[in-house]
C-alpha positions in Angstrom: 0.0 0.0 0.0 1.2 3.0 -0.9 -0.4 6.0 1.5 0.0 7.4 4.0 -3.4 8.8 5.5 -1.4 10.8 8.6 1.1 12.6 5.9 -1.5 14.0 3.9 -3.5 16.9 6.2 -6.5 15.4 4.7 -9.4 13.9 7.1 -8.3 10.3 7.5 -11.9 9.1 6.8 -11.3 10.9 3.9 -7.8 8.9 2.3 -9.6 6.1 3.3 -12.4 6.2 1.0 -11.0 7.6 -1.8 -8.6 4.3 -1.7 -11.6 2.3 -1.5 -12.7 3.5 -4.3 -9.6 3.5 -6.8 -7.9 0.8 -4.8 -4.9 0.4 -3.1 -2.7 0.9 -5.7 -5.0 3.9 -6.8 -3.6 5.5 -4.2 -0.3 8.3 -3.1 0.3 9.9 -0.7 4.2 10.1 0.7 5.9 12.8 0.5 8.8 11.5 -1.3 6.3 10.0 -4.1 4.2 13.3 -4.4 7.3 15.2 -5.8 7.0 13.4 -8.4 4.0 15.2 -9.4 4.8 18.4 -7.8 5.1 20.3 -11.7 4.4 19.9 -14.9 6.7 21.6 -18.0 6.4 24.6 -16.4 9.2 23.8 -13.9 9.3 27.3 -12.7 6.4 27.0 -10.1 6.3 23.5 -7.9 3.9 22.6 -5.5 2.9 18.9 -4.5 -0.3 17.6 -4.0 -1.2 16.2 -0.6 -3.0 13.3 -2.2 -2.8 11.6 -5.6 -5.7 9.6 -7.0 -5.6 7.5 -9.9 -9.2 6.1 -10.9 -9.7 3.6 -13.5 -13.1 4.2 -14.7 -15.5 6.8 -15.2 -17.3 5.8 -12.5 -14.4 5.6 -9.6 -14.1 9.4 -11.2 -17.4 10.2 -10.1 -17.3 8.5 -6.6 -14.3 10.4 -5.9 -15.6 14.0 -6.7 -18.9 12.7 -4.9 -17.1 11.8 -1.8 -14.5 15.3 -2.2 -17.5 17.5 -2.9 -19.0 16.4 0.9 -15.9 17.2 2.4 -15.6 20.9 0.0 -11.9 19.5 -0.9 -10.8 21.1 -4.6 -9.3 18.9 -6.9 -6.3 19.3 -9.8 -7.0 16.8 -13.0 -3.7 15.7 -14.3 -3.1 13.6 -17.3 0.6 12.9 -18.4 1.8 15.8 -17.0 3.3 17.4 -20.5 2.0 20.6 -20.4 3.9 23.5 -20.0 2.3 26.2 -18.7 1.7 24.9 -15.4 -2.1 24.1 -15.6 -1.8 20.7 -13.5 -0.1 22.3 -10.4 -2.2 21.8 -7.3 -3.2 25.6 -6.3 -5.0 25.8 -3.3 -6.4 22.0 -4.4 -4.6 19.4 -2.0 -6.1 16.6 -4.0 -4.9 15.6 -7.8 -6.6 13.3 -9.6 -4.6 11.7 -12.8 -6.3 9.7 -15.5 -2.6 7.6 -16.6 -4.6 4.1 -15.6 -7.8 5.1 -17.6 -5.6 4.7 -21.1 -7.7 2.0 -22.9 -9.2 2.1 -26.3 -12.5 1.2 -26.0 -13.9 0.9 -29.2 -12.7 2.0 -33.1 -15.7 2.9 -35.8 -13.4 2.9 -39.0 -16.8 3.1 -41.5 -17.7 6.2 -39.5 -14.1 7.2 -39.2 -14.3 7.7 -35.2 -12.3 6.1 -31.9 -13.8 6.1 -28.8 -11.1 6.6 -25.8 -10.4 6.9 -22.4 -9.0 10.1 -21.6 -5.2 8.3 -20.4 -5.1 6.8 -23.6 -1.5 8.5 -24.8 -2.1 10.6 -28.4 0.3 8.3 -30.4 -1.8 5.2 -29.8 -4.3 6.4 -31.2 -2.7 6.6 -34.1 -0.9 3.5 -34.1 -3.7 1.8 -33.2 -6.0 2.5 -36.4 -2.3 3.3 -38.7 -2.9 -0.7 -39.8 -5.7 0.2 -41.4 -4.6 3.5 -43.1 -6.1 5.7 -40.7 -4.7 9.0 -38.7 -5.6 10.6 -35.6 -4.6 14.2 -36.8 -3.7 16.5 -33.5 0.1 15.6 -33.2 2.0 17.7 -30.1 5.6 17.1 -30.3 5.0 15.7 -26.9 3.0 13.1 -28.8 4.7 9.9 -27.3 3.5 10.9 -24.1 0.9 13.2 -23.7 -2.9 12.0 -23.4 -5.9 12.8 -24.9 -7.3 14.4 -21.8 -4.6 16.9 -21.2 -4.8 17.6 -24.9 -8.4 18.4 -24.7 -8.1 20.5 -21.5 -5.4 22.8 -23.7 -7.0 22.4 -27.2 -3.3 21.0 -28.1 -2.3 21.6 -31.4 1.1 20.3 -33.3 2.9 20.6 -36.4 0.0 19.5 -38.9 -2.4 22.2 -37.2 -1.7 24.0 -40.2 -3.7 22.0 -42.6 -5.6 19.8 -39.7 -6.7 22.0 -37.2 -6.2 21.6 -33.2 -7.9 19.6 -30.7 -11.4 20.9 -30.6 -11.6 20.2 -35.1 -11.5 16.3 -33.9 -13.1 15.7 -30.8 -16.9 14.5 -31.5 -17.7 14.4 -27.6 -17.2 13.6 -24.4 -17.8 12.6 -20.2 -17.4 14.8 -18.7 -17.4 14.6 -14.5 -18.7 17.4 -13.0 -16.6 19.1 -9.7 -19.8 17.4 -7.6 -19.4 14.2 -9.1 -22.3 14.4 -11.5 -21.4 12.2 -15.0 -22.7 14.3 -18.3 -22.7 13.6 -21.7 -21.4 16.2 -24.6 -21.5 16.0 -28.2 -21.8 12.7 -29.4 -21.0 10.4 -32.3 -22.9 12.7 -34.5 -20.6 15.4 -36.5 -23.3 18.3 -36.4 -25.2 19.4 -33.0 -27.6 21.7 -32.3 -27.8 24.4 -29.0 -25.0 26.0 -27.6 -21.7 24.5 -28.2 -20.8 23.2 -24.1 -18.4 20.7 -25.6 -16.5 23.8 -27.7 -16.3 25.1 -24.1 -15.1 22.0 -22.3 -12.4 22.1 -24.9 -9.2 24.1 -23.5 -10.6 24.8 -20.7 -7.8 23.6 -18.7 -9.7 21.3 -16.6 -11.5 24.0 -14.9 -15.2 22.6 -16.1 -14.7 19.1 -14.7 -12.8 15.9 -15.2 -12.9 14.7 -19.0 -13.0 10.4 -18.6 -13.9 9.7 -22.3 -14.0 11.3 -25.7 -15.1 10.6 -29.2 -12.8 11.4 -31.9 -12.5 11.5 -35.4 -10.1 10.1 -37.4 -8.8 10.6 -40.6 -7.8 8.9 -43.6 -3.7 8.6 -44.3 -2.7 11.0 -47.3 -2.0 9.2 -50.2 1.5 10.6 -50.3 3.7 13.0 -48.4 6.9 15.0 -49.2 8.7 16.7 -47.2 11.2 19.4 -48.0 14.0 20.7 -45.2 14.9 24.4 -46.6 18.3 26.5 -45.5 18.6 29.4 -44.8 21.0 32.4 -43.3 18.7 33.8 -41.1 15.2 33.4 -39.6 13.9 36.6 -41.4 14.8 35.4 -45.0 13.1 31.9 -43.7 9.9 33.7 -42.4 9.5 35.5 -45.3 9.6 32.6 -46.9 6.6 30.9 -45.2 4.8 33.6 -46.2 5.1 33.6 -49.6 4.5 30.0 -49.6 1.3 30.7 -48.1 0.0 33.3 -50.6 1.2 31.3 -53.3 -2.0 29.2 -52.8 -0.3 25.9 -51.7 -1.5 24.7 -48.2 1.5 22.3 -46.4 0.1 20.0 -43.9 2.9 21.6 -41.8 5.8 24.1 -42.1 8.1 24.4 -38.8 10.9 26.4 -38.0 14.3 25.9 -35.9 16.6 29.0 -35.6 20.3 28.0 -35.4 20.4 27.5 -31.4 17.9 25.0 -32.1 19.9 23.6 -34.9 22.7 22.8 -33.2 21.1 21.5 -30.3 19.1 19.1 -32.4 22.5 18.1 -34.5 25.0 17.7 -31.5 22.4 15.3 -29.5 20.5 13.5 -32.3 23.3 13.7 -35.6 20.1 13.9 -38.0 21.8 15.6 -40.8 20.5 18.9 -40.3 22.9 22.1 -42.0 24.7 22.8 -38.7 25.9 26.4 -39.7 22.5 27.6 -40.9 20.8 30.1 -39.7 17.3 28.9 -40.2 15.9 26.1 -41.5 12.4 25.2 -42.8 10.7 21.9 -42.2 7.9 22.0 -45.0 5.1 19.0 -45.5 3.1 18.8 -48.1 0.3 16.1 -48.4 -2.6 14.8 -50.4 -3.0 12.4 -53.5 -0.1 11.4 -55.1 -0.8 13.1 -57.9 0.4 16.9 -58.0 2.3 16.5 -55.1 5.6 16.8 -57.3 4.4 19.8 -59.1 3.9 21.8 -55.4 6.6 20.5 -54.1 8.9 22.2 -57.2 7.1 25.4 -57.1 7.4 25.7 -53.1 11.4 24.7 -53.7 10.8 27.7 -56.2 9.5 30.1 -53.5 11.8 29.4 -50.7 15.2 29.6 -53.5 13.8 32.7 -54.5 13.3 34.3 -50.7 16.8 33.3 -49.9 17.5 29.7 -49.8 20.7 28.4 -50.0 19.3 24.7 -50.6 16.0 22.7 -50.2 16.0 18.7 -49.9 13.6 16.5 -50.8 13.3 13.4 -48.1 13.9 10.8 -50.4 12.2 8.1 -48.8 10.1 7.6 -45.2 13.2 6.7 -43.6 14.5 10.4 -44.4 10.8 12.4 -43.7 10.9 10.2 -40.3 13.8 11.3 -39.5 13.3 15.1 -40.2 10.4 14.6 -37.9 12.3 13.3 -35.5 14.7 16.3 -35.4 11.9 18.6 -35.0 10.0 16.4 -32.4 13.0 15.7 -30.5 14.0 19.6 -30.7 12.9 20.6 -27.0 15.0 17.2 -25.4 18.0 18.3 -27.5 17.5 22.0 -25.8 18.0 20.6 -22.4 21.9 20.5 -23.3 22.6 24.2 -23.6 21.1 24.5 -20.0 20.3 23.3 -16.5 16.2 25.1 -17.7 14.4 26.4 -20.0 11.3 28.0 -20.0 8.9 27.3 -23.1 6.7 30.3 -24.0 3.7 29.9 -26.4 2.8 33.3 -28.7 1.2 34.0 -31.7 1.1 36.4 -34.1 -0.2 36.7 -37.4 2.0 35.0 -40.3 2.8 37.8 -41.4 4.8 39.6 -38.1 6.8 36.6 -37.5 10.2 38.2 -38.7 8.9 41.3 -36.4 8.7 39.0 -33.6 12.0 37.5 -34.1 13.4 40.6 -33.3 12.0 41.2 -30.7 12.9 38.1 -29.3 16.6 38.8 -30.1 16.5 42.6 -28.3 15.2 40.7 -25.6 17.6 38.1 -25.2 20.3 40.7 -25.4 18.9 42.8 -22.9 18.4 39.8 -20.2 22.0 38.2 -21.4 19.8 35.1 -21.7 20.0 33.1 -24.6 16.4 32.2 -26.3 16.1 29.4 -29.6 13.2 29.5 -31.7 11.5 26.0 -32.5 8.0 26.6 -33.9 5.0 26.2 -36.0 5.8 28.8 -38.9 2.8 28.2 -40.6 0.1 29.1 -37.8 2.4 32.2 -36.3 2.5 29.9 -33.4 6.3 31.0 -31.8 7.8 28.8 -28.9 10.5 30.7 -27.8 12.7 28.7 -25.2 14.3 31.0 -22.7 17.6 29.2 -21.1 18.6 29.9 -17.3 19.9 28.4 -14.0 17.2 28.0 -11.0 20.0 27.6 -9.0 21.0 31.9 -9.5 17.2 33.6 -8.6 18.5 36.5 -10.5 18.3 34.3 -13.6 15.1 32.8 -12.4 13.8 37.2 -12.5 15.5 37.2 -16.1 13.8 34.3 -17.7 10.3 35.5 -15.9 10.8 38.7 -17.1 11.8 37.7 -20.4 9.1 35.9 -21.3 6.5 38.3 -20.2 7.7 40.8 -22.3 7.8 38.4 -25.2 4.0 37.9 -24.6 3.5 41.3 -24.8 4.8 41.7 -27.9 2.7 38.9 -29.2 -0.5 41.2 -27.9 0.4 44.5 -29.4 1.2 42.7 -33.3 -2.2 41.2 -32.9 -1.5 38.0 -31.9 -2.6 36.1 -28.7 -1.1 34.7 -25.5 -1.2 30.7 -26.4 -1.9 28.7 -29.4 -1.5 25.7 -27.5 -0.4 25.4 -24.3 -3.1 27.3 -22.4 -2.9 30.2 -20.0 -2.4 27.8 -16.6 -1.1 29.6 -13.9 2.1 31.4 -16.0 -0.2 33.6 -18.1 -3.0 34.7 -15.8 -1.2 38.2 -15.3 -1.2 38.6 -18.8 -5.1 37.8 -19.5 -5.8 41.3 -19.0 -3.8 42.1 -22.4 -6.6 41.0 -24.3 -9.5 41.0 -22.0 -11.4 43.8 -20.7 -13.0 43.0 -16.3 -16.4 42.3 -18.3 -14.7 39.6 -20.3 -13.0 37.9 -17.2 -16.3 38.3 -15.6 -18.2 36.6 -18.5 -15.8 34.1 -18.8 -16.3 32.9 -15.1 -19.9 33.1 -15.4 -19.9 30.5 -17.8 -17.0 28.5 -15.9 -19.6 28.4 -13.0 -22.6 26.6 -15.3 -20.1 23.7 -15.0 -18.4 24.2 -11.4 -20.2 27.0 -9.6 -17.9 26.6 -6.5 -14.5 26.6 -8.7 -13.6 23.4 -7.1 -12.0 21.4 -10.2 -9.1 23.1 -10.7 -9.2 26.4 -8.3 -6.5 29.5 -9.3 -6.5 29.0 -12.7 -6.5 30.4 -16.4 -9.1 33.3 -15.2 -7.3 36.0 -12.8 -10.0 37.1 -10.2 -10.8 40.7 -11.1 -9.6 43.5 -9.0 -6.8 41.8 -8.7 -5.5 40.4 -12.0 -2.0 39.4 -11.2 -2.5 38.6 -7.6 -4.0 35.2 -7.7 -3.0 32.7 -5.4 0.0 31.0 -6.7 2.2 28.0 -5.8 5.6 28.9 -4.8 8.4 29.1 -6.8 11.3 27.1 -7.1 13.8 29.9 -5.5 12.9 32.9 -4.0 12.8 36.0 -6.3 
């Protein structure tokens, strides 16, 4: 057994119900275990739960919300723990509850083109588990391997093939959803067009703070006939971003055209020896999928379009084998990163396509001005940046920097016209910044429809939605050093 009922702080009567519902081994609560769990990506904040609960089943979901909702305890859903903007970090909620044992496929409709899952199911399986029969599960993080459906739903996840496939919410049909009182509800359903207001499109990045998702509905698609993929070079990101822009008004849509800045490059190259043009500045990543047929004719005119905006070379992957393992460089990207320093900090703008090389400045004054380095690995296509900000937690004045840093970067996204997250969600790093784009009526709105699923703000408290009045004074978990 692996709890502790007098370590938690909880009512003892408490620990022990909720292990009677998701077992023994359903059960942590040691200190020493509970670190584990004590952040997500976001490795700036920490804060451990006092209890972790691991349910199986819809249904042990439900008990234990029923049983946490008598005793007014707040709760923190947590899937693989891959996100990085610290939405699964227990704020003023000593109980987490993490879906990694609900991760079965429970049934595949390939006639209807739809898989029905548990929310631990891991995104890749999806995938792999339909692939056999030519069929794709489009929403691909680079976290893919190991994030879950569940956490991608509660950020609206996106990936590299967002470009042509669209995030999260464009493939989830419906789900269960448990509410904070332990009530089960349906949402959407196997039909593709509903009628009413659009609760699921709510449920979907809302970052857990509606309820626990246990089981969605998603579509799947059929595998493109044929891919190619293209890896461009250039000297620098702006000749690169141009380039994705011109691509785009040339009237060819990629499934997927992703940038890595130099940093990035060599990261990628000294951990992973992929092949990619160590001394380049900037180089483009650029999918193109569909029928067979055409495919050759795009792919010369988008060689065409990048040569012409600066390229000093484009490569066609001459085989799977050599698309794989351009995908693997760019997947692999944020691992490689955690070479250069003992942190990084993973920020999550957008713009629109066309201020990307405005944005890349910016990022570079602000690197300079902090004396922290910041790579660029990103989603070129949707304006969707992730700038990685390198520092030590061990020196707080870093820790300020890299804060500070990033903030600022988020600003700039706000005054081109672009938006705080694509894909990562707001979690507890971005609620300061809400404001930027939303006026005290919006927050306000935006709670009141929060509380049509959780009036008491029990799943998930202290998150996504300052309190107004006091925007950047929510309750927060503490920090890894003092600053």
């Amino acid at each position: 057994m692996s709890h502790n009922a007098q370590a938690t702080g909880l009512d003892p009567t408490l620990v022990a119900e909720l292990a009677a519902i998701a077992g023994s081994d359903g059960i942590v609560s040691r200190s020493a275990e509970l670190k584990v769990y004590e952040c997500d990506g976001w490795t700036i904040e920490k804060c451990s739960p006092d209890l972790l609960v691991m349910p199986r089943t819809t249904e042990q979901v439900s008990a234990v919300l029923k049983a946490l909702w008598r005793r007014e305890v707040a709760f923190v859903p947590r899937g693989a723990g891959t996100g990085l903007s610290g939405g699964a970090l227990p704020v003023n909620a000593p109980v987490m509850i993490c879906t990694s044992k609900m991760n079965r496929i429970l049934s595949i409709d390939l006639a209807n083109r739809r898989v029905e899952v548990q929310s631990g199911v891991v995104n890749l399986h999806v995938t792999n588990a339909v692939k056999r029969d030519r069929f794709l599960y489009a929403p691909d993080p680079s976290s893919q391997q190991a994030c879950t459906i569940g956490g991608n739903i509660a950020e609206n996840s996106g990936g590299p093939h967002t470009l042509k496939y669209g995030v999260t919410t464009n493939h989830v049909l419906g789900v269960t959803l448990v509410l904070a009182d332990g009530e089960i509800v349906e949402l959407g359903g196997p039909a593709e067009e509903r009628c009413g207001y659009d609760l699921l499109g709510a449920v979907v990045g809302a970052e857990g703070t509606a309820g626990i998702v246990t089981r969605a509905v998603l579509k799947i698609i059929r595998e493109p006939e044929g891919h190619r993929t293209l890896l461009a070079t250039f000297a620098d990101v702006e000749a690169a971003t141009h380039a994705v822009s011109a691509i785009m008004a040339s009237g060819i849509v990629p499934s997927a055209i992703e940038m890595m800045d130099q940093l990035i490059i060599r990261a990628v190259e000294d951990a992973f020896h992929v092949g990619l043009p160590a001394e380049a500045g900037a180089v483009l990543i650029i999918e193109l999928d569909g029928l067979v047929a055409g495919l050759d004719e795009h792919a010369a005119r988008v060689t065409e379009i990048a040569c012409h905006n600066g390229a000093s070379g484009v490569r066609l992957a001459r085989d799977e084998t050599e698309r794989a393992g351009l995908w693997k460089a760019r997947k692999r990207a944020f691992g490689a990163v955690g070479r250069l320093a003992p942190n990084y900090a993973t920020q999550d703008g957008v713009v629109p396509r066309t201020r990307l090389p405005d944005i890349l400045r910016t990022i570079q004054v602000i690197s300079r001005k902090y004396g922290l380095a910041i790579g660029n690995v990103f989603h070129a296509g949707d304006g969707n940046i992730h700038p990685i900000v390198l520092y030590d937690e061990r020196k707080p004045e870093e820790v300020r920097k890299a804060i500070a840093a990033g903030r600022e970067i988020l600003i700039a996204c706000v005054e081109m016209g672009g938006s705080l997250t694509g894909e990562h969600g707001i979690g507890v790093e971005k609620q300061g910044e809400m404001p930027l784009l939303f006026s005290p009526e919006d927050l306000i709105a935006m709670s009141e429809l929060r509380h049509v699923f959780d009036p008491l703000e029990r799943s998930n408290p202290n998150k996504v939605i300052p309190r107004p009045g006091s925007c950047v004074e929510v309750a927060a978990p503490h920090r890894q050093v003092p600053i």
